[in-house]
LUMZA-61099 format. One record per atom (N, C-alpha, C): x, y, z. Coordinates in pm, whole numbers, padded with zeros to 5 digits, always signed. Layout:
<atoms>
XYZ ...
</atoms>
This chain:
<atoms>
+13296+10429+07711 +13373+10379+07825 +13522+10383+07790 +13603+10432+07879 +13745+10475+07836 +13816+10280+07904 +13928+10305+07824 +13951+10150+07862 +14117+10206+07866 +14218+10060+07969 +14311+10068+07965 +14370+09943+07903 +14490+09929+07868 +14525+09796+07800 +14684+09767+07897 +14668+09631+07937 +14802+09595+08003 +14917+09553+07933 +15019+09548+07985 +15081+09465+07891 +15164+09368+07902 +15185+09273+07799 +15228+09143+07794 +15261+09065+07954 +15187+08932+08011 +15195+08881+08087 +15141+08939+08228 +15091+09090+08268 +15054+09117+08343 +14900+09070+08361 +14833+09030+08306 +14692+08978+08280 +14682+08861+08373 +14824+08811+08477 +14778+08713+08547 +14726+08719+08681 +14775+08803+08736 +14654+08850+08852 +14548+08895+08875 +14474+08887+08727 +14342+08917+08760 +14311+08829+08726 +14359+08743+08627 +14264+08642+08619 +14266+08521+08732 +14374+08566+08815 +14348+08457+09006 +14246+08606+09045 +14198+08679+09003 +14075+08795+09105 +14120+08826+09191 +14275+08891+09152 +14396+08991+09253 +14296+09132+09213 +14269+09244+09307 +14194+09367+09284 +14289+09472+09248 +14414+09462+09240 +14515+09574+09190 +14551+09584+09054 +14564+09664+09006 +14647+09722+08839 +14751+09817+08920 +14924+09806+08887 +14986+09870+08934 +15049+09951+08829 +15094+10069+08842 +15111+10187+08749 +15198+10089+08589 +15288+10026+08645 +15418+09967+08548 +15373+09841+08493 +15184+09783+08551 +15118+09712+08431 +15089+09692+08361 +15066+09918+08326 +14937+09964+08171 +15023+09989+08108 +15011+09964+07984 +15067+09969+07841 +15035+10149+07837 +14870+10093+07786 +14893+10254+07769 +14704+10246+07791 +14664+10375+07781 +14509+10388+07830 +14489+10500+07959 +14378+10557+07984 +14413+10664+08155 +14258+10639+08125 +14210+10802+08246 +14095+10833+08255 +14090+10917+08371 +13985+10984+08394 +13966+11092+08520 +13997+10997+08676 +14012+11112+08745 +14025+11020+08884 +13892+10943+08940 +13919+10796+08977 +13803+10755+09012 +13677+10730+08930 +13723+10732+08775 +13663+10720+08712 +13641+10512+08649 +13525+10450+08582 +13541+10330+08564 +13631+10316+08418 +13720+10226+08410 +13748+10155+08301 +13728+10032+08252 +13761+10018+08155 +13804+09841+08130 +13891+09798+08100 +13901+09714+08132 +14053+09707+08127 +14093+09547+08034 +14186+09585+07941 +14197+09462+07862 +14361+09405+07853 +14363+09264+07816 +14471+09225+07840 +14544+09268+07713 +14691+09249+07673 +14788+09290+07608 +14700+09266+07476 +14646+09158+07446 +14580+09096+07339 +14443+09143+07290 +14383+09254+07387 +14305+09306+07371 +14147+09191+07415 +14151+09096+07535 +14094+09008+07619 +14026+09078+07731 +13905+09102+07777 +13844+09175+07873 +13883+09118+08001 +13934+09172+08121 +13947+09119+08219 +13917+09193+08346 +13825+09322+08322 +13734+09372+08405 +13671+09482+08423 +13653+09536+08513 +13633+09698+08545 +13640+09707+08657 +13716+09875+08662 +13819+09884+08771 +13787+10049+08769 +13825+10120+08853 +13829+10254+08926 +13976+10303+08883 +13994+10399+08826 +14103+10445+08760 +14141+10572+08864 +14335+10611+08885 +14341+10659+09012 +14470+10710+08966 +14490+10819+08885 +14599+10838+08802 +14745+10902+08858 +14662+10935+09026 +14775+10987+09078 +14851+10822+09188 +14841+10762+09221 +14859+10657+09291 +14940+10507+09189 +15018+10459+09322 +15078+10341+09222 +14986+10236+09229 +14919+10211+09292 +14766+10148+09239 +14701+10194+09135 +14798+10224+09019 +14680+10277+08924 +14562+10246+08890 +14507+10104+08940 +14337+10092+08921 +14272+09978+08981 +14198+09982+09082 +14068+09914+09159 +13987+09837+09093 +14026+09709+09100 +13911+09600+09016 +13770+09666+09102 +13632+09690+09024 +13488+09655+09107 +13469+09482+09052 +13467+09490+08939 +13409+09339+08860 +13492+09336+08769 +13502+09160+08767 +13528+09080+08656 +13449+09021+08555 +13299+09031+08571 +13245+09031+08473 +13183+09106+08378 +13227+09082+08260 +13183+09202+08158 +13046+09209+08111 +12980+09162+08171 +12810+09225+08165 +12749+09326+08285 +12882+09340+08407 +12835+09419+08504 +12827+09549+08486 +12658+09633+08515 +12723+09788+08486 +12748+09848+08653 +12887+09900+08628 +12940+09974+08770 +12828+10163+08793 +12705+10073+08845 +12619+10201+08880 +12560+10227+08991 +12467+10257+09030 +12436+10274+09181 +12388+10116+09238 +12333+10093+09129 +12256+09919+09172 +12393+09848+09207 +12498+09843+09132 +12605+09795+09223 +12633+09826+09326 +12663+09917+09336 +12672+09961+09493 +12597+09955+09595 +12466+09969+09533 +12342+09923+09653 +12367+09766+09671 +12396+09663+09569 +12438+09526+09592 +12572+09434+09653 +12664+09541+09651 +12773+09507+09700 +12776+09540+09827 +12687+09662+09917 +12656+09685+10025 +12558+09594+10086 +12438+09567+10039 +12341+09480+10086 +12429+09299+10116 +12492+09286+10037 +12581+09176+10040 +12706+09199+10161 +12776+09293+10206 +12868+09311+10291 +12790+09326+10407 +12681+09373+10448 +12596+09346+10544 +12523+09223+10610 +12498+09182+10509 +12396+09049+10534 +12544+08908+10530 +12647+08960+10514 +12777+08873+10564 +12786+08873+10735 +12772+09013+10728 +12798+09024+10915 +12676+08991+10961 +12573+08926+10937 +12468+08871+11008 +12509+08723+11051 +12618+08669+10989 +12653+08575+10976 +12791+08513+11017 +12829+08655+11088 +12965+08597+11202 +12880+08576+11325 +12982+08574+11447 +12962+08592+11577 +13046+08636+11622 +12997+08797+11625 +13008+08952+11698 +12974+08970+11770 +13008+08912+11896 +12961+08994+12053 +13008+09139+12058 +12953+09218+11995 +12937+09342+12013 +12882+09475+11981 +12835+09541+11984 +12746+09660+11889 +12822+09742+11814 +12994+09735+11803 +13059+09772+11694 +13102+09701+11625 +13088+09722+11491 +13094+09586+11389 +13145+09635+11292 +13253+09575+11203 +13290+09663+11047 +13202+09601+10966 +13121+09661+10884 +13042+09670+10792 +13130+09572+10613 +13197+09691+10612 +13217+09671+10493 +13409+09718+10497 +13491+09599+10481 +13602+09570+10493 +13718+09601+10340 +13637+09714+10262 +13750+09730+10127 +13734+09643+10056 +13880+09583+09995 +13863+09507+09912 +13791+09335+09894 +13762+09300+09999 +13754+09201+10045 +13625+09213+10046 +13533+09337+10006 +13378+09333+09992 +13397+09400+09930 +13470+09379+09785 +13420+09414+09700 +13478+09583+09630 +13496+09628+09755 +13440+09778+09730 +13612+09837+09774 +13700+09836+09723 +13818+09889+09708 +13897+10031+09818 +13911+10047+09895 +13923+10181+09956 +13782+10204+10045 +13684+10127+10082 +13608+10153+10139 +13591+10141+10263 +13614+10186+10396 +13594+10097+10525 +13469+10127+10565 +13379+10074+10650 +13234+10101+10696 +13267+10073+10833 +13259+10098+10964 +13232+10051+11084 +13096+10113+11137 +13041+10016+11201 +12907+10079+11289 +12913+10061+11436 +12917+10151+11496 +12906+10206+11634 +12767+10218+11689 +12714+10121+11776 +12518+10156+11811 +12478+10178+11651 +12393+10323+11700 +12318+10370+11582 +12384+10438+11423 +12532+10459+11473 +12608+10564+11408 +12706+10480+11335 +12692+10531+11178 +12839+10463+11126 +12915+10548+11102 +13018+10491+11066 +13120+10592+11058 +13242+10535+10895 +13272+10621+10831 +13328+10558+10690 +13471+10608+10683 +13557+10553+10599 +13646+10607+10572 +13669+10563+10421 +13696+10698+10340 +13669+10700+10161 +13859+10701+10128 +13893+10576+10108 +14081+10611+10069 +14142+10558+09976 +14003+10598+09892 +14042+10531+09720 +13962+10617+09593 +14075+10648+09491 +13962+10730+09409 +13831+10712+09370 +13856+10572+09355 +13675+10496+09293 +13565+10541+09369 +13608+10452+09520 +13500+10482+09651 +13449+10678+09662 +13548+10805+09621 +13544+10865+09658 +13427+10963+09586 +13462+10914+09419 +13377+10937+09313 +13211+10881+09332 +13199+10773+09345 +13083+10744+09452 +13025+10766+09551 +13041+10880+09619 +13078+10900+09805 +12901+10912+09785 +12824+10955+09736 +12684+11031+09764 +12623+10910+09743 +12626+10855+09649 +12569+10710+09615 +12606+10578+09715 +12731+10565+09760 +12737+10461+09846 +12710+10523+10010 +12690+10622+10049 +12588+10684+10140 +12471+10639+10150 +12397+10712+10070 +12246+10670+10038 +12251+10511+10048 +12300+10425+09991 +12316+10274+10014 +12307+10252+10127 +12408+10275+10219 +12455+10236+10341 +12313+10280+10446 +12286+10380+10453 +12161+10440+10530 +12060+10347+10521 +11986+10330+10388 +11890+10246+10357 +11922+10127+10388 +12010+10043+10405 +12081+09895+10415 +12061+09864+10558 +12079+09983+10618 +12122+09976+10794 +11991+10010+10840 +11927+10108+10808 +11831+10183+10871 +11863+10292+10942 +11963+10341+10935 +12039+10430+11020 +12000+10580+10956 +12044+10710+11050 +12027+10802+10980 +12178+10903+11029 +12266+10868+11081 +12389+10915+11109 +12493+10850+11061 +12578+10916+10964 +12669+10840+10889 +12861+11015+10942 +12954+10948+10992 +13034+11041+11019 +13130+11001+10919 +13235+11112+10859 +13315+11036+10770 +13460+11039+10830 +13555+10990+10831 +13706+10978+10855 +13782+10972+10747 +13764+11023+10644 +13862+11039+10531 +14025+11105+10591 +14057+11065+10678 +14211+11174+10718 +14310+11043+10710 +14302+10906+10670 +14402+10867+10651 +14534+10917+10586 +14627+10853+10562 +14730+10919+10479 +14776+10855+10334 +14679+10757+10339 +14682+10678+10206 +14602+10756+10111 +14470+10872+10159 +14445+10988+10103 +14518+11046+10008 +14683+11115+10068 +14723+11157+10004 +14771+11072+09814 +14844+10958+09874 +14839+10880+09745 +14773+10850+09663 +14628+10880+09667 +14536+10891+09573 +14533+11009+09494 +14598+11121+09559 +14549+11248+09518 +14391+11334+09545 +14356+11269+09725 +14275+11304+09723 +14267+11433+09902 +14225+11508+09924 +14262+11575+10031 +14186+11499+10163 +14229+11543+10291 +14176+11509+10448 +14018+11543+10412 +13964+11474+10451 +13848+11501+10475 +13757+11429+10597 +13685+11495+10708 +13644+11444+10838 +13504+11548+10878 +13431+11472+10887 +13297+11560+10942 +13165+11435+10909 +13031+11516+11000 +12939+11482+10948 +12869+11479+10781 +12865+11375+10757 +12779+11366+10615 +12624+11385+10626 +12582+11273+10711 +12441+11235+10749 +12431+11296+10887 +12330+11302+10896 +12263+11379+11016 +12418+11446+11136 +12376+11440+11303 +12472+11448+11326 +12456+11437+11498 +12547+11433+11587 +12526+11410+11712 +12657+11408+11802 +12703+11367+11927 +12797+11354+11960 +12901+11275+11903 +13037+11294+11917 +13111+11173+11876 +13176+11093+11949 +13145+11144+12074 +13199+11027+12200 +13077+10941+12210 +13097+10807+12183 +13022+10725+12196 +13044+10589+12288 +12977+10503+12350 +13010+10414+12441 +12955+10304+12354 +13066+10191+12322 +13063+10053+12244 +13074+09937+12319 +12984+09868+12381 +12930+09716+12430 +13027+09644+12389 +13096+09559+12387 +13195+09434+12334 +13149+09360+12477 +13105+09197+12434 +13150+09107+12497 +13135+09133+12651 +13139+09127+12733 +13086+09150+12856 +13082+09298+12950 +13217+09397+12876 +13250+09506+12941 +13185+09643+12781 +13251+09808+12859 +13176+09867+12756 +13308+09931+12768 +13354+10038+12621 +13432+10121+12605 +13391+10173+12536 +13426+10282+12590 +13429+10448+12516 +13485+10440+12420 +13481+10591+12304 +13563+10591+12207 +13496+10758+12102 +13573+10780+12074 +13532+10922+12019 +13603+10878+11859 +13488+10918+11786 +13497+10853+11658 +13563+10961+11550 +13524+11077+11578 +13639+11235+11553 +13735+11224+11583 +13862+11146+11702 +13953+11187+11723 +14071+11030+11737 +13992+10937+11756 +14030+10773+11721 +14091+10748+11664 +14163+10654+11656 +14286+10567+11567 +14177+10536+11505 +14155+10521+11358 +14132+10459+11249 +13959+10518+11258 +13839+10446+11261 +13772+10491+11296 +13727+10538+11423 +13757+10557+11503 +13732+10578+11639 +13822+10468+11732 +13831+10309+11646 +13818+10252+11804 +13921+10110+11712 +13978+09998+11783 +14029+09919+11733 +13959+09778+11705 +13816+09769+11622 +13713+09660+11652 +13815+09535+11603 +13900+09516+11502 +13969+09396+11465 +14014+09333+11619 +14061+09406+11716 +14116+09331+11821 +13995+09271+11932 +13893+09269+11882 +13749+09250+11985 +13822+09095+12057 +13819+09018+11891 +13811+08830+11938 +13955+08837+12044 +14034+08906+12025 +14160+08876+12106 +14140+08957+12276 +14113+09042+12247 +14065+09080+12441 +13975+09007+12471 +13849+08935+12439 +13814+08831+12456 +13898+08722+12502 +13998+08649+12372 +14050+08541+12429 +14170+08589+12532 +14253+08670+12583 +14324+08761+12677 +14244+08752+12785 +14089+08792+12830 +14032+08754+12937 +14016+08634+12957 +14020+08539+12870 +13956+08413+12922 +14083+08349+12973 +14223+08387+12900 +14329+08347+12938 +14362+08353+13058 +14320+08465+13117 +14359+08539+13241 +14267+08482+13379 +14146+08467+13316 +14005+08411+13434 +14111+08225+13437 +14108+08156+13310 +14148+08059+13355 +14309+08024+13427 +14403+08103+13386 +14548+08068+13411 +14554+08187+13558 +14451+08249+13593 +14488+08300+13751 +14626+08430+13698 +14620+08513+13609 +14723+08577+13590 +14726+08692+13719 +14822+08716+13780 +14774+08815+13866 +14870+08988+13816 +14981+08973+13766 +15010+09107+13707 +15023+09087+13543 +15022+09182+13548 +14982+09185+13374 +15037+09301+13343 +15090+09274+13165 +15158+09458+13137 +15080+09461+13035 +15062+09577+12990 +14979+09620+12866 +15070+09749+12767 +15161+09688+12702 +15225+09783+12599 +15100+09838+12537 +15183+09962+12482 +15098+10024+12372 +14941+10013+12366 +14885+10009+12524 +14756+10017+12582 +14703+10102+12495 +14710+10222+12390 +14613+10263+12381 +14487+10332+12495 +14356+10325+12490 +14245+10354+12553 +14235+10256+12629 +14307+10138+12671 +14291+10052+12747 +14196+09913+12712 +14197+09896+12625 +14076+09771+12556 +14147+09645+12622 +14269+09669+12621 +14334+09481+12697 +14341+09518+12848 +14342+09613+12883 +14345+09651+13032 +14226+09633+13088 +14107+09666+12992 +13972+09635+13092 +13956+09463+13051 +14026+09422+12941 +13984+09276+12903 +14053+09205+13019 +14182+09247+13092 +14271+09165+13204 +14171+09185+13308 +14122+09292+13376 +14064+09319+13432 +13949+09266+13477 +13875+09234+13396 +13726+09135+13340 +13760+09014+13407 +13867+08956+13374 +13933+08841+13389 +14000+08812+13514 +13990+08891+13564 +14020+08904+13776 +14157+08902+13754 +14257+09006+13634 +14395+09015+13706 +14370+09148+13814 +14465+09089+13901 +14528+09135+14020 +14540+09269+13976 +14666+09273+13946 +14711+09386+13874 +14764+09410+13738 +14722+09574+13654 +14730+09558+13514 +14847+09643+13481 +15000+09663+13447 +15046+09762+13396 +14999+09836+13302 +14943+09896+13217 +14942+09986+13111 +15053+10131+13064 +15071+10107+12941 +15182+10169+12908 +15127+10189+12761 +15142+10353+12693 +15132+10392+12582 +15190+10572+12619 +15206+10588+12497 +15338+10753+12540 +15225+10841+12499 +15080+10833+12477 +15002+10938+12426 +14897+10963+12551 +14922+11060+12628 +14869+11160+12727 +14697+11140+12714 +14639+11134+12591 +14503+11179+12602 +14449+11027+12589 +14533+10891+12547 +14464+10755+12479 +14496+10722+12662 +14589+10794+12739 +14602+10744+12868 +14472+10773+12968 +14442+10889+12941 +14318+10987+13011 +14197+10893+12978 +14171+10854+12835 +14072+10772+12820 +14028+10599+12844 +14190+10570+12864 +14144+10424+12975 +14166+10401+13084 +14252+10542+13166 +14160+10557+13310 +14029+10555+13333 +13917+10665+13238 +13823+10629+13222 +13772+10526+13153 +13795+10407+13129 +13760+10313+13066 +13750+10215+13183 +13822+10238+13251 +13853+10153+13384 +13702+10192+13457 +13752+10317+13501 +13600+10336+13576 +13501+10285+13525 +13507+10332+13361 +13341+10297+13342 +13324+10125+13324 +13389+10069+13377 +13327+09912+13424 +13375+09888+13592 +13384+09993+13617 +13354+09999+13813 +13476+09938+13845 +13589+09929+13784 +13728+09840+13834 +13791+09961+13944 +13826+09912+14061 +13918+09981+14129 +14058+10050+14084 +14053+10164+14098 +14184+10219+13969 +14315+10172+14080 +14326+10138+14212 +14437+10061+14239 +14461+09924+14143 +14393+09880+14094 +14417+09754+14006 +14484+09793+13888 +14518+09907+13848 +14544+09956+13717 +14628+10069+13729 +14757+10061+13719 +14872+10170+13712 +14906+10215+13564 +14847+10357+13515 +14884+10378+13382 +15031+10482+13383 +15070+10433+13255 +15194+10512+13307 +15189+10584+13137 +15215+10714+13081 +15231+10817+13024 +15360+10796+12920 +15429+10715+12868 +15585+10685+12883 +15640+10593+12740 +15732+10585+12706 +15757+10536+12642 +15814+10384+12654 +15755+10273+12562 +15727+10162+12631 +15880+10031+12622 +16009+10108+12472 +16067+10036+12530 +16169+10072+12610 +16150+10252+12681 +16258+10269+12787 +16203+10219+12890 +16053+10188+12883 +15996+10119+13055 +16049+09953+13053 +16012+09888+12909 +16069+09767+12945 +16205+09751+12952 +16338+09851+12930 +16445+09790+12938 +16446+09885+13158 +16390+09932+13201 +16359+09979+13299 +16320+09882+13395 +16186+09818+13365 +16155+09717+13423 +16283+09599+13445 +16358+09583+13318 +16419+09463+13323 +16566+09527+13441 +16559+09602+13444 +16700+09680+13537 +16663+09644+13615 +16491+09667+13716 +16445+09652+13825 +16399+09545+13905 +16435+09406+13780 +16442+09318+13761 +16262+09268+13841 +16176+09350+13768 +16031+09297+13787 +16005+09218+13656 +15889+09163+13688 +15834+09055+13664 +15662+09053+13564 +15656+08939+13455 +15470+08952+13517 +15459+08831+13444 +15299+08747+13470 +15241+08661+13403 +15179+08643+13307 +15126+08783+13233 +15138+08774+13111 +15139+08909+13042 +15190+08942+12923 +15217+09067+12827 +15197+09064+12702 +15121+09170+12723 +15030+09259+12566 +15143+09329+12506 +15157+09285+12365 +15253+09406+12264 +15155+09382+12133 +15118+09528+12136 +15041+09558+12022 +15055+09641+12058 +15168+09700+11914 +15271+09828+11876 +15178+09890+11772 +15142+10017+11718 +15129+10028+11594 +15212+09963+11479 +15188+10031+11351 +15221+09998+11234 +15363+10041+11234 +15434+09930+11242 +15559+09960+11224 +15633+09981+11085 +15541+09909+11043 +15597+09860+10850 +15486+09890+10764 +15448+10023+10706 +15322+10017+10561 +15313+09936+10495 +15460+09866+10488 +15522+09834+10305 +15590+09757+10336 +15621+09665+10221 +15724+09563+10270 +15835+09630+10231 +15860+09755+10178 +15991+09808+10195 +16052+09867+10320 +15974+09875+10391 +16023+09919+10552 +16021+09800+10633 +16027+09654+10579 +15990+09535+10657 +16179+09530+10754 +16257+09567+10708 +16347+09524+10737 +16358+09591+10884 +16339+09770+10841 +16390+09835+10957 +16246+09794+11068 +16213+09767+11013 +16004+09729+11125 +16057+09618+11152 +16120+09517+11145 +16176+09382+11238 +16237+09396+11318 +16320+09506+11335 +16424+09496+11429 +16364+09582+11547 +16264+09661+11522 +16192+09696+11614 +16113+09615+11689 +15969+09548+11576 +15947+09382+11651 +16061+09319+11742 +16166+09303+11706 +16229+09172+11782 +16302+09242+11936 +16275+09394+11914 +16398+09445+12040 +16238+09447+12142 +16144+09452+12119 +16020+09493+12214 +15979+09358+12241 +15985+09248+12162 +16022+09120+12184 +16093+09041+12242 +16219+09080+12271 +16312+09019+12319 +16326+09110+12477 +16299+09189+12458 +16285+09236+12592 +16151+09205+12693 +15993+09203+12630 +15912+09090+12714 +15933+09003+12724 +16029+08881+12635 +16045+08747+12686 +16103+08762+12822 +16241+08889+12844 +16311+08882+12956 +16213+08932+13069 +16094+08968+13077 +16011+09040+13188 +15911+08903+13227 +15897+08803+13086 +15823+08725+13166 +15832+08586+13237 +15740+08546+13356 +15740+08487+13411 +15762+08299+13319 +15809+08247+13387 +15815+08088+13355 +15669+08091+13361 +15598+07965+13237 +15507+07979+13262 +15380+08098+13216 +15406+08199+13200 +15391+08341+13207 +15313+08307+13010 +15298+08447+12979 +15186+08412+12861 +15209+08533+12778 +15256+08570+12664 +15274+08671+12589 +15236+08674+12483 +15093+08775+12432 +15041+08777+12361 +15064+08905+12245 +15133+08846+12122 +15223+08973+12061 +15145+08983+11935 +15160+09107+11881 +15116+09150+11755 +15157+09263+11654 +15143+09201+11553 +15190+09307+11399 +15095+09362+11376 +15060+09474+11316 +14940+09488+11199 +14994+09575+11124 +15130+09588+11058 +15205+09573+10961 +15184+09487+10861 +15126+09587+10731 +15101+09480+10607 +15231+09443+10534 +15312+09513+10610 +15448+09468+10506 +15506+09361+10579 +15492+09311+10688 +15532+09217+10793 +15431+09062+10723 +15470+08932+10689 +15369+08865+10658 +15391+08783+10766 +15293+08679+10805 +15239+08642+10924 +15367+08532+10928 +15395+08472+10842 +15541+08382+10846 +15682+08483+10902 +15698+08581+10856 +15832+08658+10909 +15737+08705+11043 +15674+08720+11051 +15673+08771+11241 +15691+08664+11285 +15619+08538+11265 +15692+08412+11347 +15831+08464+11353 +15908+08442+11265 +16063+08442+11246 +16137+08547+11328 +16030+08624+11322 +16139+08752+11423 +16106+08718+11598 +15971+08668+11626 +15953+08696+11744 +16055+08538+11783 +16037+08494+11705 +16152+08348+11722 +16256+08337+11770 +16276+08493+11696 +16450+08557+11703 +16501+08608+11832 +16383+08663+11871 +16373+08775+11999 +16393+08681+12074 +16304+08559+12109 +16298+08456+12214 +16442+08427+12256 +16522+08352+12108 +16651+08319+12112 +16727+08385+12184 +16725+08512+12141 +16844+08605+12152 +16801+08682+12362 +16661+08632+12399 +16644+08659+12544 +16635+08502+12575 +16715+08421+12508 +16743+08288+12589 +16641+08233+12674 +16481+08239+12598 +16385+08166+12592 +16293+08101+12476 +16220+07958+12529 +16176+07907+12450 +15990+07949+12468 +15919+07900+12416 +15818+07868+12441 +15673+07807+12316 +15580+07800+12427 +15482+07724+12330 +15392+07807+12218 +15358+07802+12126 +15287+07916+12054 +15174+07834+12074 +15081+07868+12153 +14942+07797+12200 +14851+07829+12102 +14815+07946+12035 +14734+07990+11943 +14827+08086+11824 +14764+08108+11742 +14767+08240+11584 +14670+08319+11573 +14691+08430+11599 +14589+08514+11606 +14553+08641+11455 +14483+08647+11494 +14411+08773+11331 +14314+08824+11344 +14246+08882+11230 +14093+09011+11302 +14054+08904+11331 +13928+08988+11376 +13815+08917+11401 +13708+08944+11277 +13650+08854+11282 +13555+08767+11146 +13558+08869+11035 +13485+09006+11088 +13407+09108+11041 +13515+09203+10937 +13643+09157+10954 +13768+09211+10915 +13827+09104+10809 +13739+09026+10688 +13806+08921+10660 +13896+08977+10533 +13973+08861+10528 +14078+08826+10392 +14014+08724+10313 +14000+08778+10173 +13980+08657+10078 +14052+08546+10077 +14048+08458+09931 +14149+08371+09900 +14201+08502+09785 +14140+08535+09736 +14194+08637+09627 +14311+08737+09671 +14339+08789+09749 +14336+08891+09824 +14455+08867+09999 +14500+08813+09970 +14602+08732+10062 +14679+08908+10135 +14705+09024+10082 +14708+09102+10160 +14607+09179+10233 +14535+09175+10249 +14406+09179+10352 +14486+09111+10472 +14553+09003+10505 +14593+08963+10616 +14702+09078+10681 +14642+09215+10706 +14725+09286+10797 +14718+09256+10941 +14660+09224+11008 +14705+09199+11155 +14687+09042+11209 +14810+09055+11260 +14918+08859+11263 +14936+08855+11461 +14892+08752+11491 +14940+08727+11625 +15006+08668+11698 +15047+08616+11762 +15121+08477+11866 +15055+08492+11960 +14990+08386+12057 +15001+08386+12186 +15164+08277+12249 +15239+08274+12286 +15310+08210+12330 +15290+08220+12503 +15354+08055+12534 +15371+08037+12648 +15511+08027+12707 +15573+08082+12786 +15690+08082+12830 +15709+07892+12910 +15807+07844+12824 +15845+07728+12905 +15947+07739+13009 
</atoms>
């Protein structure tokens, strides 16, 4: 077993069961990509085994901290059987569910989502990738399933040193598939999708967005960065009147027109517009319209907390411009999923925005995934997506 050795004082984040070794930790020690090490403190103290990744500043993936574990298929069949039988144990109103959430189960670079019968993976870590045949076979047998699709095309790929990779593994079938959530259904094509196909972390929040809407009587509604429409059919559900939708991508527009239909909503209830969302809101605010409540869930503005700075000022201008669109009263439900953004500085910016559009309001709820998407205590960056609901006073 090839081992790495850290040096002096870096030995303290693993022993809080932090899952990273960063390149400017190791003393000295390597190994093939994706290969296991062990890894010892300056003093030559065991403090785990980890997935070695020689091209990446993650130079290495805790699996275990204990040194009697062997990192072999039985792990992997156990760390899967265990990330499964977790999600038996939320409450998921829905037939798409993330399986297995990376580091936070264990399994470093791993994502699992299941769609109906079909899962779908994404491999964006050397360890996970070196394993790919073995944590397959796991996953099949675990589920009962016999269609497994892969999404390896992230771009965190590249930082591993590992290439795009996207296709059937396991069996194979269409990839437009229709996903149940909670009272309504959406489409989603798992080949051509943001992330795996579809955005399941935001399930619990179009949920609470409809209920907002059934109880507070919202009657127009805007939907930034709609995407396929998941908050547009959730307003919808919820008897708004009318829904703006707004996202600048032509084909995510095509697909929650049809998203609309396919829960029988009258497409007069739903104006999608093709466009970019903050020349519509400083547009809107010229035209001096109005609404009762607004969706901002922007992509990733910030990877890193080194882009946190220029990713705030973006937050706060798309911010400060829905405070000015909404109604007294009115309800704005905003979001990061920027890991470089931490859930304390988005308070601070959307704070900022309020100020600077010379409104106050109530922050009624804090929002984050939903269950199936968790953050350890270990593991405090896992908290990538941060919410507000605020109420306009």
């Amino acid at each position: 077993m090839k081992n790495i050795r850290l040096r002096a004082g870096k030995e303290r984040s693993l022993l809080r069961r932090h899952p990273w070794i960063f390149e400017s930790a190791i003393a000295k020690g390597g190994a093939d990509s994706g290969e296991t090490v062990r890894v010892d403190s300056a003093e030559g103290q065991f403090l785990g085994w980890a997935a070695f990744s020689p091209s990446s500043k993650i130079r290495a993936r805790m699996w275990s901290f204990d040194e009697t574990q062997r990192i072999d298929a039985a792990f992997f069949q156990a760390a899967i059987h265990a990330a499964v039988m977790a999600r038996s144990r939320f409450d998921v109103q829905s037939n798409g569910v993330r399986l297995v959430h990376g580091e936070s189960d264990g399994l470093p670079g791993l994502i699992v989502d299941r769609y109906g019968d079909t899962l779908v993976a994404q491999f964006t870590s050397a360890g996970v990738e070196r394993w790919k045949d073995v944590i397959i076979d796991a996953l099949l047998a675990e589920t009962g399933l016999a269609r497994l699709y892969e999404r390896s095309d992230a771009s965190s790929r590249a930082l591993e040193g590992l290439p795009e990779q996207k296709g059937w593994l396991r069996g194979e079938g269409p990839t437009t598939l229709v996903l149940q959530e909670h009272s309504w259904q959406l489409s989603l094509d798992i080949a051509e999708g943001h992330k795996t196909g579809f955005y399941l972390d935001q399930r619990d929040s179009r949920k609470k967005f409809a209920d907002y809407t059934r109880r507070l009587g919202f009657e127009r509604v805007l939907n930034c960065y709609c995407y396929t429409g998941g908050f547009t059919v959730a307003a919808l559900s919820g008897g708004a009147v009318h829904v703006t939708s707004i996202d600048s991508s032509g084909p995510a527009i095509e697909k929650a027109v049809a998203n609309v239909a396919l829960n029988g909503f009258d497409a007069t209830r739903n104006e999608m517009m093709d466009a970019d969302v903050n020349a519509s809101l400083r547009r809107f605010a010229g035209e001096g319209r109005t609404f009762d409540a607004i969706i901002l869930d922007p992509p990733k503005f910030a990877p890193t907390v080194a882009h946190a700075e220029r990713a705030a000022r973006a937050y706060k201008d798309i911010n400060r411009l829905a405070f000015k669109l909404l109604e007294t009263g009115g309800v704005l439900f905003t979001y990061s999923c920027s890991g470089g953004i931490s859930a304390d500085l988005f308070h601070k910016i959307v704070a900022s925005a309020g100020s600077d559009a010379g409104v106050d309001g109530f922050i009624t709820e804090r929002m984050g995934g939903a269950p199936d998407h968790p953050m350890t205590i270990a593991f405090p960056e896992g908290e990538y997506l941060k919410g507000l609901v605020v109420m306009r006073r």
